[in-house]
py3Dmol code that shows the C-alpha trace and the ligand (Angstrom):
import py3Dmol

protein = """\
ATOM      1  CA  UNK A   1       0.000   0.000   0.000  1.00  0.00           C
ATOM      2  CA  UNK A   2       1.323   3.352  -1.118  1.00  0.00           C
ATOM      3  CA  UNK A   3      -0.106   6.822   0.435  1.00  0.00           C
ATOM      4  CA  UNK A   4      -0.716   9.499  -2.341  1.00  0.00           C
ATOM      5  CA  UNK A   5      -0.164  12.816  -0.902  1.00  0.00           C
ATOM      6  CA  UNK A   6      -2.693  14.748   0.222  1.00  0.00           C
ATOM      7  CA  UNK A   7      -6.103  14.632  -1.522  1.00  0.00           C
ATOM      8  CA  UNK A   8      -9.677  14.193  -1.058  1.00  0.00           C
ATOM      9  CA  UNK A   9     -11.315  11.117  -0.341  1.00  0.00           C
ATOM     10  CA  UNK A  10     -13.353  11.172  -3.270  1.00  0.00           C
ATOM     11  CA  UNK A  11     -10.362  11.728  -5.487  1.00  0.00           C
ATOM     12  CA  UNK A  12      -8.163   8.825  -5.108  1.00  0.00           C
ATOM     13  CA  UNK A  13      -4.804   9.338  -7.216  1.00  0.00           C
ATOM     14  CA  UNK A  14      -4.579   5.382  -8.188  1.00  0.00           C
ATOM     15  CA  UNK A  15      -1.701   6.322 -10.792  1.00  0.00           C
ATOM     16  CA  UNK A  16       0.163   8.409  -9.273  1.00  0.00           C
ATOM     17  CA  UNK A  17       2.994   7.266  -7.526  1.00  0.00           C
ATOM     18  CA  UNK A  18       4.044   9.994  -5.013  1.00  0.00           C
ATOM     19  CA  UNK A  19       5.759   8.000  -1.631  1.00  0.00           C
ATOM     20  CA  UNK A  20       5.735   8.980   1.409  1.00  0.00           C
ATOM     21  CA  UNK A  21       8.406   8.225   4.295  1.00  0.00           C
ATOM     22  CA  UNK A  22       6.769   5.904   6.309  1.00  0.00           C
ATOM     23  CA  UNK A  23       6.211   7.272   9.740  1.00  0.00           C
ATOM     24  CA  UNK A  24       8.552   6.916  12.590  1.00  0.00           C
ATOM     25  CA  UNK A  25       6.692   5.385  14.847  1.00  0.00           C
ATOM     26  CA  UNK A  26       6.061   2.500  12.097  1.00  0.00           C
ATOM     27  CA  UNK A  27       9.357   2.237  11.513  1.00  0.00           C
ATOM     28  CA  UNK A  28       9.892   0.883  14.979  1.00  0.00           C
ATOM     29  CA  UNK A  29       7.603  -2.664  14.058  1.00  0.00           C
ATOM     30  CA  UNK A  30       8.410  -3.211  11.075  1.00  0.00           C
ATOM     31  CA  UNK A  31      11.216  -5.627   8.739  1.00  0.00           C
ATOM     32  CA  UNK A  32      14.403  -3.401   9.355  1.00  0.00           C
ATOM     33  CA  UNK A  33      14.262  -1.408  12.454  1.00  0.00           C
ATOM     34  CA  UNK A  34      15.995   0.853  11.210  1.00  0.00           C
ATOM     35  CA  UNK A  35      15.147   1.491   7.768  1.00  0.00           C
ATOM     36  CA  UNK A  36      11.018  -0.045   7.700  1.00  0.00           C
ATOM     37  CA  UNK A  37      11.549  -2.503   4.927  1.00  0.00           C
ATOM     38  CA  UNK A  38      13.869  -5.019   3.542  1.00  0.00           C
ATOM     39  CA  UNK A  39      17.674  -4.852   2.661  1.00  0.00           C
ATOM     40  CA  UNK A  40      16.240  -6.127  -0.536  1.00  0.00           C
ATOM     41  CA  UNK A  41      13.050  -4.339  -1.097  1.00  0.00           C
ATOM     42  CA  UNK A  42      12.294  -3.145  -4.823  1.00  0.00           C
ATOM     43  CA  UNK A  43      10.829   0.237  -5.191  1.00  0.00           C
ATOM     44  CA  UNK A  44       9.190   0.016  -8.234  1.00  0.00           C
ATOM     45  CA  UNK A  45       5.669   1.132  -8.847  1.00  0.00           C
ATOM     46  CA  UNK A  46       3.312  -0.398  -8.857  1.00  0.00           C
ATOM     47  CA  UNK A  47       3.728  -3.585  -6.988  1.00  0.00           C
ATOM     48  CA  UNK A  48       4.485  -2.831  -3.380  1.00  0.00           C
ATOM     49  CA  UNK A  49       7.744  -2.642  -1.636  1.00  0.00           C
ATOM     50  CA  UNK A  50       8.534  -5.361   1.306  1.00  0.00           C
ATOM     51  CA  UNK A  51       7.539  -5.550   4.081  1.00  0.00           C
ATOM     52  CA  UNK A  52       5.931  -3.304   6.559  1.00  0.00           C
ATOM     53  CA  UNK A  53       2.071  -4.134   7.065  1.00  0.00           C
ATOM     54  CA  UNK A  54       1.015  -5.084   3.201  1.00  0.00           C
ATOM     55  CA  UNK A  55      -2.834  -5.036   2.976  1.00  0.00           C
ATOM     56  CA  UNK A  56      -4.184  -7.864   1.962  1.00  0.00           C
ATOM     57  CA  UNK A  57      -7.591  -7.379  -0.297  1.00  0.00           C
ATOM     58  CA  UNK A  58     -10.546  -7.989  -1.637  1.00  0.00           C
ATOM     59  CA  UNK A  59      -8.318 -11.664  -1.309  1.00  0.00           C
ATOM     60  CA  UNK A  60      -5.641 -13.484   0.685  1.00  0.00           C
ATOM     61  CA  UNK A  61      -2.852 -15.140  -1.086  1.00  0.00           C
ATOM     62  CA  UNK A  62      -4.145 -17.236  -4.187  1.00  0.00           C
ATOM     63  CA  UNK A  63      -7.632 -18.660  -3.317  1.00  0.00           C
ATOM     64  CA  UNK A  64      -9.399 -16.416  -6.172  1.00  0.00           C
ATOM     65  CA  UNK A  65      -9.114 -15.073  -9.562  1.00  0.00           C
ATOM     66  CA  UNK A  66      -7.291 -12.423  -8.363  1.00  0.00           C
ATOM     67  CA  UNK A  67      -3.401 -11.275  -8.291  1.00  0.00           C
ATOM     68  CA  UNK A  68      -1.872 -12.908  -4.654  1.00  0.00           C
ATOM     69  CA  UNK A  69      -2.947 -11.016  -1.883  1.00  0.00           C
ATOM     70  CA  UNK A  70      -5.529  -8.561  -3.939  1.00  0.00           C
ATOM     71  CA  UNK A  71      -4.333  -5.305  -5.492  1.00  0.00           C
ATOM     72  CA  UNK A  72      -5.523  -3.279  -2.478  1.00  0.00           C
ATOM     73  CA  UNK A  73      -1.213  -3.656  -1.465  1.00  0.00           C
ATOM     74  CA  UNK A  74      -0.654  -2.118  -5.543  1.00  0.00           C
ATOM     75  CA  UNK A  75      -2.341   0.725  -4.941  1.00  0.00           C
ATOM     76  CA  UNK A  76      -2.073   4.450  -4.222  1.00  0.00           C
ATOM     77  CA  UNK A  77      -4.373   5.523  -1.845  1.00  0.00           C
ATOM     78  CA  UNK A  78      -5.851   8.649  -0.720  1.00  0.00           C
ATOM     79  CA  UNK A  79      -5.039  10.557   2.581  1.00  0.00           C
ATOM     80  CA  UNK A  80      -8.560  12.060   3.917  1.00  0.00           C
ATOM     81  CA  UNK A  81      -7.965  15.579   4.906  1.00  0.00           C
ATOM     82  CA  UNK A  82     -11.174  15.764   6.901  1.00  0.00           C
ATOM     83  CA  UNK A  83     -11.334  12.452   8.466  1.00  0.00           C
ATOM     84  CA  UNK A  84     -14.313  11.438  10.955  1.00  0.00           C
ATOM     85  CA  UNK A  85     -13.108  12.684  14.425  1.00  0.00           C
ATOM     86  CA  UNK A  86     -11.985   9.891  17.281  1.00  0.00           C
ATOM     87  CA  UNK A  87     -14.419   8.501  19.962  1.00  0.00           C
ATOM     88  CA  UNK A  88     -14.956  10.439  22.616  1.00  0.00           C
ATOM     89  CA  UNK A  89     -13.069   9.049  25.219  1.00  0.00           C
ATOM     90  CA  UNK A  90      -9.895   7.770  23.375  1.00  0.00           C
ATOM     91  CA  UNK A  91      -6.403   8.551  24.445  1.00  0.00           C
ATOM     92  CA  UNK A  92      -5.237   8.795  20.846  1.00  0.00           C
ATOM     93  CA  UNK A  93      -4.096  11.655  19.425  1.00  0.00           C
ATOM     94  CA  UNK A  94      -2.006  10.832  16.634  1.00  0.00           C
ATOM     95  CA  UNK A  95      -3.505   9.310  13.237  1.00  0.00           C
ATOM     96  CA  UNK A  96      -4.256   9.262   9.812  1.00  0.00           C
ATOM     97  CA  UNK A  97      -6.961   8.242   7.403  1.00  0.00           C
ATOM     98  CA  UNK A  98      -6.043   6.530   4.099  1.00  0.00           C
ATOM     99  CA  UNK A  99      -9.009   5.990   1.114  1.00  0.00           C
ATOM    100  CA  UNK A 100      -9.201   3.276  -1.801  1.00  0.00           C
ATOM    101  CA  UNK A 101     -11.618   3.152  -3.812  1.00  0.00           C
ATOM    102  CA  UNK A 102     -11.705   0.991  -6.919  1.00  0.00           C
ATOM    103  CA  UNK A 103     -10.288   2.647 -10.777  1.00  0.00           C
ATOM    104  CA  UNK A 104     -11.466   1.580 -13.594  1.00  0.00           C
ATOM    105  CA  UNK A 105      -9.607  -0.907 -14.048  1.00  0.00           C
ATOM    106  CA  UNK A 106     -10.173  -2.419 -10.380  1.00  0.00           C
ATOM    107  CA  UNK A 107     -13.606  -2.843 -11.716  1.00  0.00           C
ATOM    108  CA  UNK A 108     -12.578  -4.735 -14.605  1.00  0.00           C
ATOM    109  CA  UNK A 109     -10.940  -6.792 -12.445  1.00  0.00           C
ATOM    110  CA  UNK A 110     -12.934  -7.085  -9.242  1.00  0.00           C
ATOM    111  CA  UNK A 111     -16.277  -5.682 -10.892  1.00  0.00           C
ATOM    112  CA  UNK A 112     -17.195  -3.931  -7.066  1.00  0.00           C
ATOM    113  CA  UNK A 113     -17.300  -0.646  -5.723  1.00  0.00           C
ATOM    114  CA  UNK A 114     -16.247  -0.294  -2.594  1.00  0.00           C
ATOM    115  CA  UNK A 115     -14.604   2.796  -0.455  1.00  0.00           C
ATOM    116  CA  UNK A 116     -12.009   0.920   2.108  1.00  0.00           C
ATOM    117  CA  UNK A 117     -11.023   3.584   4.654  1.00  0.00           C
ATOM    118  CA  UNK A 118      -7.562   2.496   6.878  1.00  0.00           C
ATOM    119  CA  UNK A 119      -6.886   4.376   9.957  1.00  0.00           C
ATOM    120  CA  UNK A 120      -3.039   4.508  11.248  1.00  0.00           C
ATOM    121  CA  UNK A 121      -3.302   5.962  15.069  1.00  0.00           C
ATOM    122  CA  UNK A 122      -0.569   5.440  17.478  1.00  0.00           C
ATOM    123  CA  UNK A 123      -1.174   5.432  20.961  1.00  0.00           C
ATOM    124  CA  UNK A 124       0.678   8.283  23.441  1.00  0.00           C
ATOM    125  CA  UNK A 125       2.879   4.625  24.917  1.00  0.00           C
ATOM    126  CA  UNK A 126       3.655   3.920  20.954  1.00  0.00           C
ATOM    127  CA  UNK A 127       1.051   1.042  20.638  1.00  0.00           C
ATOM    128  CA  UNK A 128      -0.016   1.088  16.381  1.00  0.00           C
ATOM    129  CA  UNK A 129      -3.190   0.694  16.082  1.00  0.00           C
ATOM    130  CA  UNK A 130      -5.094  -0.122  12.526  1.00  0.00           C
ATOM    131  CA  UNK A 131      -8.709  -0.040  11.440  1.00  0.00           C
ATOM    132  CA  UNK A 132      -9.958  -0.824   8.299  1.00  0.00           C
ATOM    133  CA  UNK A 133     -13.625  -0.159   7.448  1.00  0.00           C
ATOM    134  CA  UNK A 134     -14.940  -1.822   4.035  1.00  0.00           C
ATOM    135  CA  UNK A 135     -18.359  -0.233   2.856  1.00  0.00           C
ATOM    136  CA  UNK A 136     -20.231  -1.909  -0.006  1.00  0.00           C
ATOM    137  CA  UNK A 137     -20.844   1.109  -2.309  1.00  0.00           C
ATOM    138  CA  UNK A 138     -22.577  -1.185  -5.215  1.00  0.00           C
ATOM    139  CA  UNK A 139     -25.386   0.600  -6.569  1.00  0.00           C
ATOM    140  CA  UNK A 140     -27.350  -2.112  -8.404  1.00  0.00           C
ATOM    141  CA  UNK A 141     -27.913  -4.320  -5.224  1.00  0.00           C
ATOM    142  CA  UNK A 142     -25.152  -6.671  -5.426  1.00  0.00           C
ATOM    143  CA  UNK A 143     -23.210  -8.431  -2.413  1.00  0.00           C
ATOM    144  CA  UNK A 144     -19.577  -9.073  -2.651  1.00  0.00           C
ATOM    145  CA  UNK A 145     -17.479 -11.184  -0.712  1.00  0.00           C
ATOM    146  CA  UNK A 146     -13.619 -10.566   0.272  1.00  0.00           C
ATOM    147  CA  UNK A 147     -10.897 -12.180   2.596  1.00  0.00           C
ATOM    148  CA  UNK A 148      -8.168  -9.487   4.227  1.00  0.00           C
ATOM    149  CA  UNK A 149      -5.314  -9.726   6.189  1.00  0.00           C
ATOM    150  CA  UNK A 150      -3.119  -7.386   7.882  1.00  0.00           C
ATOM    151  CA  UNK A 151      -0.157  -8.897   6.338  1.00  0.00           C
ATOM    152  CA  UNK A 152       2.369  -7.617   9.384  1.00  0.00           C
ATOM    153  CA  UNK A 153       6.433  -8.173   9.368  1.00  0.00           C
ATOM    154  CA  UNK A 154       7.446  -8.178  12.435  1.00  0.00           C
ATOM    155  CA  UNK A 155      11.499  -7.173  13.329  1.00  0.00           C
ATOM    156  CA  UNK A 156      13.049 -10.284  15.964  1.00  0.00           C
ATOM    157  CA  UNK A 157      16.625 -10.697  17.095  1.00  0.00           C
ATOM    158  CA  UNK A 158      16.435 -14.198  15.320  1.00  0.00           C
ATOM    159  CA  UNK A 159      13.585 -16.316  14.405  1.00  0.00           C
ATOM    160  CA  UNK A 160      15.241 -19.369  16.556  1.00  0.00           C
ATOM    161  CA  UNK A 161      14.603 -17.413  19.705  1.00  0.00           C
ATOM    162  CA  UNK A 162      11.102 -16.493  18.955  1.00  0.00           C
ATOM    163  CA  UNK A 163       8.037 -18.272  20.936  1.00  0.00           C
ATOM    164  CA  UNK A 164       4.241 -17.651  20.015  1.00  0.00           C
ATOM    165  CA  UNK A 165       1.985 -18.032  23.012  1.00  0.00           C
ATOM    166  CA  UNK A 166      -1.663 -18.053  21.617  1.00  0.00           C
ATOM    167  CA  UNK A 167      -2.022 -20.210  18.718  1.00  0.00           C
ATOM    168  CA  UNK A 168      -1.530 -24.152  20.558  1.00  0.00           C
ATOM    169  CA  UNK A 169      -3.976 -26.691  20.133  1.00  0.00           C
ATOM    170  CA  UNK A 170      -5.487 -24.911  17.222  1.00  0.00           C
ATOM    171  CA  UNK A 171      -6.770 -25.997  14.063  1.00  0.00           C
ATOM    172  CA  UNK A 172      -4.612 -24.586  10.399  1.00  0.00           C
ATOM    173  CA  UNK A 173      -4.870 -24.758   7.174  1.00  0.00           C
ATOM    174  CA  UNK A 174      -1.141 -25.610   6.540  1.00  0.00           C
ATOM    175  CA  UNK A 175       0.148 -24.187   3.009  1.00  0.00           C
ATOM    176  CA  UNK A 176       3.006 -25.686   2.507  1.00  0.00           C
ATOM    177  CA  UNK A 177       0.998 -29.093   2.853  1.00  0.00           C
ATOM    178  CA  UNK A 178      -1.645 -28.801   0.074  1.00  0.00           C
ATOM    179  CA  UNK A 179      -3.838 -26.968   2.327  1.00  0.00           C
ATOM    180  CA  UNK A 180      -4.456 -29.746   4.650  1.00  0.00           C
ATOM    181  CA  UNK A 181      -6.498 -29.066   7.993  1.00  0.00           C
ATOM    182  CA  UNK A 182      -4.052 -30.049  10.943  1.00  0.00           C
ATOM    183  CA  UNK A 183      -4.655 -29.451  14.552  1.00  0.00           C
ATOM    184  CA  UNK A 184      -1.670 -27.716  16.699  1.00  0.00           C
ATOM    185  CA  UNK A 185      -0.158 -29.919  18.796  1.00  0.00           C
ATOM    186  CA  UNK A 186       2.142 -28.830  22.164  1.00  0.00           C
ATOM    187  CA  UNK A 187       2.956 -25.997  23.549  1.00  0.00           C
ATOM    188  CA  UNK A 188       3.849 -22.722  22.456  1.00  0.00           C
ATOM    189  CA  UNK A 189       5.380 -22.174  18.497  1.00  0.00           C
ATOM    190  CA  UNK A 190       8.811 -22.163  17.965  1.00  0.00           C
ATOM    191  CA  UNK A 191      10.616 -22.148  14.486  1.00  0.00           C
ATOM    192  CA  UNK A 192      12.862 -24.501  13.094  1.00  0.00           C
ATOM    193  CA  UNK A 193      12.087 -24.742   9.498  1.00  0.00           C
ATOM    194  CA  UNK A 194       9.832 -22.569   6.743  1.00  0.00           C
ATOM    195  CA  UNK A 195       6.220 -22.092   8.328  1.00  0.00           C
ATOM    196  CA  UNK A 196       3.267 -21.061   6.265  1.00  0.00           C
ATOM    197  CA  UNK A 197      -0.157 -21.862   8.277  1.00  0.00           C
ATOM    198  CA  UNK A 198      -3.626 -20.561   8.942  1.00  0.00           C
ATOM    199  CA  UNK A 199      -4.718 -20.476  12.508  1.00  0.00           C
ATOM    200  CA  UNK A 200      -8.288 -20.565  12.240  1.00  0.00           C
ATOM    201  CA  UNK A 201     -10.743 -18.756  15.171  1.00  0.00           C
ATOM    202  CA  UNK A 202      -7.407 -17.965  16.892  1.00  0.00           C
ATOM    203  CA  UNK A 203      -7.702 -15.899  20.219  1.00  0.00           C
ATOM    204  CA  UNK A 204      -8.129 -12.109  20.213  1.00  0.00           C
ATOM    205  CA  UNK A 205      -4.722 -11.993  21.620  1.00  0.00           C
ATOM    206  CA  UNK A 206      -1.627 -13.486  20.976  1.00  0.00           C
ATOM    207  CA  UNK A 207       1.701 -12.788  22.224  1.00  0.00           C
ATOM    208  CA  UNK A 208       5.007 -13.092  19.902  1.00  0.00           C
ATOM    209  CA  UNK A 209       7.955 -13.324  22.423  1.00  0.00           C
ATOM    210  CA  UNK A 210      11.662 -12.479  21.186  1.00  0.00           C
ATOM    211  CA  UNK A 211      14.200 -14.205  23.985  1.00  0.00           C
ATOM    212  CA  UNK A 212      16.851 -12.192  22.235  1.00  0.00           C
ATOM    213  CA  UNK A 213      15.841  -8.376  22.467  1.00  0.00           C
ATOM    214  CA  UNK A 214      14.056  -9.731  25.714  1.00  0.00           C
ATOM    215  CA  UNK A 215      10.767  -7.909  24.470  1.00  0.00           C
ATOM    216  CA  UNK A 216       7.189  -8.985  23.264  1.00  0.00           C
ATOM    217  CA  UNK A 217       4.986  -8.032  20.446  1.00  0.00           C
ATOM    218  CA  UNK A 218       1.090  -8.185  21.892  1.00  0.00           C
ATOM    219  CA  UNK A 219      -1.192  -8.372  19.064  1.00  0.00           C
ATOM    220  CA  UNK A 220      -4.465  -7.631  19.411  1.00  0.00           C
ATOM    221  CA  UNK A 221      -7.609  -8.455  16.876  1.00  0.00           C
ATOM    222  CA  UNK A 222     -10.695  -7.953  16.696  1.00  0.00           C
ATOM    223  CA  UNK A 223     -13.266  -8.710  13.214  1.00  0.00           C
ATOM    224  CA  UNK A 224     -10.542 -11.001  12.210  1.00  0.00           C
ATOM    225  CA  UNK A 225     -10.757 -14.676  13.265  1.00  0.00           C
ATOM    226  CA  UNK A 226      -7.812 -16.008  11.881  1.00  0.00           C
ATOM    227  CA  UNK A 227      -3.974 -15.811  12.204  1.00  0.00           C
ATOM    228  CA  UNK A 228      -1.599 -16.280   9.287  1.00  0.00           C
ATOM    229  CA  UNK A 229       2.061 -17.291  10.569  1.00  0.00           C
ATOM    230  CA  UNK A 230       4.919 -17.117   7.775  1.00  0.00           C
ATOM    231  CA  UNK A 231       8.670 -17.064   7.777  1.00  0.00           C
ATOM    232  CA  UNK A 232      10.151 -17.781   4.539  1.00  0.00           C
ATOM    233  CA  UNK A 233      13.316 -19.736   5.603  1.00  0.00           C
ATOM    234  CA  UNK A 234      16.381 -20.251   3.847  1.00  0.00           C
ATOM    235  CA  UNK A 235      15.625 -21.700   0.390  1.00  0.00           C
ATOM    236  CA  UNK A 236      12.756 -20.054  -0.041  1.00  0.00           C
ATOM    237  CA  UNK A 237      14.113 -16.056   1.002  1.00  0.00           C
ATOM    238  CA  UNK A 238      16.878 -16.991  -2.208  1.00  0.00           C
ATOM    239  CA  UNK A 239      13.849 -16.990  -4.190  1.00  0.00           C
ATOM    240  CA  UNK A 240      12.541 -14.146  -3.408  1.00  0.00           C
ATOM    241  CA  UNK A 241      14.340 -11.101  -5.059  1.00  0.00           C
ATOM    242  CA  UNK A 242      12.835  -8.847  -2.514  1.00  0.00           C
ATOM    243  CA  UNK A 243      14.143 -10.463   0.745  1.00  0.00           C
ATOM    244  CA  UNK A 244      18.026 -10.604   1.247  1.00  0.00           C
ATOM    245  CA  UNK A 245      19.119 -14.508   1.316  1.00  0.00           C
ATOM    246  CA  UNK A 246      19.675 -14.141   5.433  1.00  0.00           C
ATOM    247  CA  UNK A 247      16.554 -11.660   6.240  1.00  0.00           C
ATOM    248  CA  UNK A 248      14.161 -14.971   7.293  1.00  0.00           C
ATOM    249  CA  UNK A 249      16.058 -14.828  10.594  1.00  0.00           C
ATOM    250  CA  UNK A 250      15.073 -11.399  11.407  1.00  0.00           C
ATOM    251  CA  UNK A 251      11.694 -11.283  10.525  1.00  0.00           C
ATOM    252  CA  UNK A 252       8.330 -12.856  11.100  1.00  0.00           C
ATOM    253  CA  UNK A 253       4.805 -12.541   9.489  1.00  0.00           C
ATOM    254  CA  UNK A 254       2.207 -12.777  12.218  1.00  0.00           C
ATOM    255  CA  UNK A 255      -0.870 -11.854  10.434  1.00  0.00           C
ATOM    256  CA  UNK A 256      -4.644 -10.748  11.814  1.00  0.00           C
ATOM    257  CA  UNK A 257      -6.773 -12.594   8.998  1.00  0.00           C
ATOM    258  CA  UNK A 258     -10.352 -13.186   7.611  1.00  0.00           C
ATOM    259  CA  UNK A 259      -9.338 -16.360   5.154  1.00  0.00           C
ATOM    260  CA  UNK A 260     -11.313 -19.443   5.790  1.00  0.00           C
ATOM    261  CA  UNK A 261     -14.855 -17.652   6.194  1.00  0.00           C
ATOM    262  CA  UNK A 262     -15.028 -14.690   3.383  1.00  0.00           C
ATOM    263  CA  UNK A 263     -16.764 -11.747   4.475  1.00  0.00           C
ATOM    264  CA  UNK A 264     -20.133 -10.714   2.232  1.00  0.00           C
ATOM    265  CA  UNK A 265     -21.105  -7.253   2.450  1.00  0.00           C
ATOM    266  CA  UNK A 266     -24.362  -6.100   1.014  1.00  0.00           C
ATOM    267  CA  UNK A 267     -24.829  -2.758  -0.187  1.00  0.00           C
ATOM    268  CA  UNK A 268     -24.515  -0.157   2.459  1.00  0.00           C
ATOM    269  CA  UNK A 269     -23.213  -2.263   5.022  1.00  0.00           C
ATOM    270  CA  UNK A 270     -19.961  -2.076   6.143  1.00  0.00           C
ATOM    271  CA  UNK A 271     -17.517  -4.288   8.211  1.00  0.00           C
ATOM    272  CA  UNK A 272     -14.714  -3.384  10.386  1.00  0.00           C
ATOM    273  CA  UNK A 273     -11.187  -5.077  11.028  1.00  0.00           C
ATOM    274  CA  UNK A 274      -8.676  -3.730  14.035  1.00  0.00           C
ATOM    275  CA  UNK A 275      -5.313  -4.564  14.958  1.00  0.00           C
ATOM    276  CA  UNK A 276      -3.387  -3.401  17.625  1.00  0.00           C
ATOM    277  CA  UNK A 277       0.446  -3.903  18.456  1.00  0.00           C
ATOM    278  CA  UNK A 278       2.159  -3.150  21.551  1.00  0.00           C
ATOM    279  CA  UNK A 279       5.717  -3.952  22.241  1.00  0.00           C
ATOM    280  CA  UNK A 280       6.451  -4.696  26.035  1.00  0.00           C
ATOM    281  CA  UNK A 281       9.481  -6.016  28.298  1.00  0.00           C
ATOM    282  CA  UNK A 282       9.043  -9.778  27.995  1.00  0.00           C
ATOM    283  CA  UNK A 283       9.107  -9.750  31.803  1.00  0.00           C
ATOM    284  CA  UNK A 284       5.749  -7.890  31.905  1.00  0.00           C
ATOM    285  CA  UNK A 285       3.989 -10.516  30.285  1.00  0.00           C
ATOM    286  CA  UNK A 286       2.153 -13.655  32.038  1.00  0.00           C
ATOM    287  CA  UNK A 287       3.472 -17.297  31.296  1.00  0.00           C
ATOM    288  CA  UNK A 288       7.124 -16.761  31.205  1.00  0.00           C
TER     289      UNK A 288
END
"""
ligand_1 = """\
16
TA6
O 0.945 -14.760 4.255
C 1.845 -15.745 3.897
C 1.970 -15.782 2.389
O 0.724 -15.996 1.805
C 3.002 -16.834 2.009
O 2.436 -17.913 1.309
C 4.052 -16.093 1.239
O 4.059 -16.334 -0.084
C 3.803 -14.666 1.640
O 2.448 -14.533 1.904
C 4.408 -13.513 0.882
O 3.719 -13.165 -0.230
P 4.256 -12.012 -1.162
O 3.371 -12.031 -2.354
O 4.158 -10.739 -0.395
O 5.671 -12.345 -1.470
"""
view = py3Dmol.view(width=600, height=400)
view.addModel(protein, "pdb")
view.setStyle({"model": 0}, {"cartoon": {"style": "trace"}})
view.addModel(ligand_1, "xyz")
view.setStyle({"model": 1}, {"stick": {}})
view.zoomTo()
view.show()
């Protein structure tokens, strides 16, 4: 997902290609710590650069018609200058509204209209927080139906020292195994080899906990019942031209998701999606 510069929400600029710096506080979660995105990453319009938080829609990876992942990620989208204000009694100050609604050629695609606002707020502590509100805007009384994810990278010391607390005994949908339904067996995740699975109805919370930098990511969901988990691992990251051939050990995709159930939207409704990330000692969490 690319952010146009400022424009009206009813003016989305889906060709041009005007990048922004992603914002600081961003920077902090995301592939590189330092940088927001891989070693690796290709900047070339319009597929997306790695990694950050790609957005995932109207489909998740290649169960459709569609290009992997949806061409919501391929877009430029619109910054709202006159967003809805906050709820009343929010501590958030800080955020930003972000607008996609379908070109032409979306529609020739993906033959919906939609308007897909994304809010960015970060929380006075530094927690990111994201909403995504999908609206049905089909005029001649159509439903559609879409699967999303929140497609985050998430930065680790090394992906051997990294324990998910959240996701045991669930069932997944394992990729990497013709898309066979497995149940989870023992205790918490740990990584030892390329992972690609589909937590299904996973928890609201789940806690990613890096032994290394002695921190934890707390990821919260709600309107998403699933939980993609991917790391890449060695033969597969000298694939991929956009990762660097050592990046899998840094990084991790833990991914809020709406996959095995597709949402349906009739006209005029709308549906709602919300992550939230905090990063906290590892000591301040429960279970360790
Ligand atoms: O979310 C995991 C996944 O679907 C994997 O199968 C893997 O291919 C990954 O997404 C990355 O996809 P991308 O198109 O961004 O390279």
């Amino acid at each position: 997902m690319a952010a146009a510069s400022s424009s009206s929400p009813s003016t989305p600029r889906p060709s041009s290609v005007e990048h922004t710096k992603v914002p600081t506080g961003l920077e902090k979660l995301l592939l590189r710590e330092e940088r927001g995105w891989s070693a690796e990453a290709i900047f070339k319009p319009p597929k997306a650069i790695c990694c950050g938080i790609p957005i995932c829609f109207p489909q998740f990876g290649t169960q459709g018609n569609l290009e992997k992942h949806g061409f919501a990620r391929n877009r430029s989208w619109a910054i709202d200058d006159n967003p809805p204000p906050l709820p009343v009694n929010t501590a958030i100050k800080t955020f930003a509204d972000l607008i996609l609604k379908p070109s032409e050629e979306d529609l020739k695609i993906w033959p919906h209209s939609f308007e897909f606002r994304l809010r960015i707020a970060l929380a006075p502590g530094g927690d990111l927080l994201l909403t995504s509100r999908i609206r049905n805007t089909n005029t001649d009384g159509r439903p559609f139906s879409f699967t999303f994810a929140y497609h985050t990278y998430l930065s680790v010391s090394d992906i051997s020292e990294i324990r998910i607390e959240g996701l045991e005994t669930l069932d997944y949908i394992d990729n990497l195994n013709e898309k066979e339904r497995f149940t989870e067996q023992g205790d918490a995740i740990v990584f030892e080899a390329e992972v690609d699975k589909i937590y299904l109805d996973a928890p609201s919370k789940i806690a990613i906990i890096d032994h290394g930098k002695k921190r934890t990511y707390v990821l919260r969901k709600d309107g998403l019942p699933d939980t993609v988990v991917w790391n890449p691992w060695d033969k597969k990251s000298k694939i991929m031209q956009d990762l660097g051939d050592e990046e899998y050990k840094h990084m991790l995709c833990v991914e809020p998701a709406a996959v095995e159930k597709p949402i349906t939207l009739k006209p005029g409704e709308e549906w709602k999606g919300r992550m939230e990330i905090s990063v906290v000692p590892s000591s301040y969490c429960s279970g360790q």
